[in-house]
C-alpha positions in Angstrom: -12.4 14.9 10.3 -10.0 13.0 8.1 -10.6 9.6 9.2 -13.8 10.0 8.0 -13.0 10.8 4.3 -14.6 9.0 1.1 -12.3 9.0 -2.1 -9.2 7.8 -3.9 -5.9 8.2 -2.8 -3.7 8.0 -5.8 0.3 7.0 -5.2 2.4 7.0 -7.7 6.9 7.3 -8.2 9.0 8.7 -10.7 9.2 5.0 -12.3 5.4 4.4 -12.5 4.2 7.4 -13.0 1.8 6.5 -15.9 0.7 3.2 -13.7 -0.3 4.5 -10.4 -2.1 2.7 -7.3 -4.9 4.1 -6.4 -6.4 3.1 -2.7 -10.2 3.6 -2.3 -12.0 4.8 0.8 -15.2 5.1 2.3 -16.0 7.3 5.8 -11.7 6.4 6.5 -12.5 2.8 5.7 -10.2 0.7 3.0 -12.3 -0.6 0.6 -10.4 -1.3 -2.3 -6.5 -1.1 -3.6 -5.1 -1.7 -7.1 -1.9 -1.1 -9.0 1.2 -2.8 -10.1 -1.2 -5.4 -11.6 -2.8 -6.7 -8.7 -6.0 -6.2 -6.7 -7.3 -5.6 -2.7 -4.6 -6.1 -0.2 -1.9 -7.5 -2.1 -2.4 -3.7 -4.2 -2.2 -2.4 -0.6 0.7 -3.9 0.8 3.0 -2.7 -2.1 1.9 0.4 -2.1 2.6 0.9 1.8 5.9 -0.2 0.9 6.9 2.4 -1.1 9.9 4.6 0.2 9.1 7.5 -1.5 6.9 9.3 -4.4 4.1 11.4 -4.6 0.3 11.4 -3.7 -3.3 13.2 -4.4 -6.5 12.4 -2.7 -9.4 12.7 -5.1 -12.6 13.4 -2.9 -16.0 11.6 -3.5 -14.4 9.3 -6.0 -15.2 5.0 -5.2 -15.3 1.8 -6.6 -18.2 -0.4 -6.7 -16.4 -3.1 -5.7 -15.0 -3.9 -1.8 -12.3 -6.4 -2.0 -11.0 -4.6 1.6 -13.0 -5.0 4.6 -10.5 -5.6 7.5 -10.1 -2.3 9.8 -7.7 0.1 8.6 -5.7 -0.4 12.0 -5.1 -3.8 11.1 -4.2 -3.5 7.8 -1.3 -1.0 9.1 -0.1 -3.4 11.3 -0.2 -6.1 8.4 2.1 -3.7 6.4 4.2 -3.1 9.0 5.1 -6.7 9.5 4.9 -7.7 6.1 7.9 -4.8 5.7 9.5 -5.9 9.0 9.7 -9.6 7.2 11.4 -8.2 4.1 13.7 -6.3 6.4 15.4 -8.9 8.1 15.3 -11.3 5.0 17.0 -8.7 3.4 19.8 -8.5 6.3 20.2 -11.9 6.7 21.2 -12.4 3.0 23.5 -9.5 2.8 25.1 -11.3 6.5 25.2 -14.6 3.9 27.3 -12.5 1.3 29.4 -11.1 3.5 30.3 -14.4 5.4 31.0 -16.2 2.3 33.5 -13.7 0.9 
């Protein structure tokens, strides 16, 4: 069953290669994120908003710490607005620019 994995799923692009984020889980569960400097669902929210790259899943790997403990469901839908946000604040400047030329 894959919802039910424990390990680290490790994301990384072309430009961070050597500086991955690596997302822990436990039985499916998020338990811990970090990369790009920053820890638990801040980690997690960037790397959900990546457009493209490359992943592994190393099995059995965790981290001692949980700094995640919301359900994985909700934490989809938090990335999902959080992107949805940058979206439109994104079109609206670009609306801005092309008003004021």
């Amino acid at each position: 069953n894959q919802g039910s994995k424990t390990g680290r799923l490790v994301l990384s692009t072309p430009e961070k290669a050597d500086d991955p984020w690596h997302v822990f889980l436990v039985k499916g569960k998020i338990t811990h994120a970090i990369g790009d400097g920053k820890e638990g669902t801040t980690a997690l929210f960037r790397a959900l908003a990546l457009r493209s790259g490359y992943f592994n899943f190393v099995y059995g790997d965790t981290y001692p710490t949980e700094t995640i403990s919301d359900s994985p469901m909700n934490l989809l839908l938090e990335a999902c607005r959080q992107q949805d946000e940058t979206t439109k604040k994104s079109s609206a400047g670009n609306r801005a620019e092309a008003v004021a030329a």
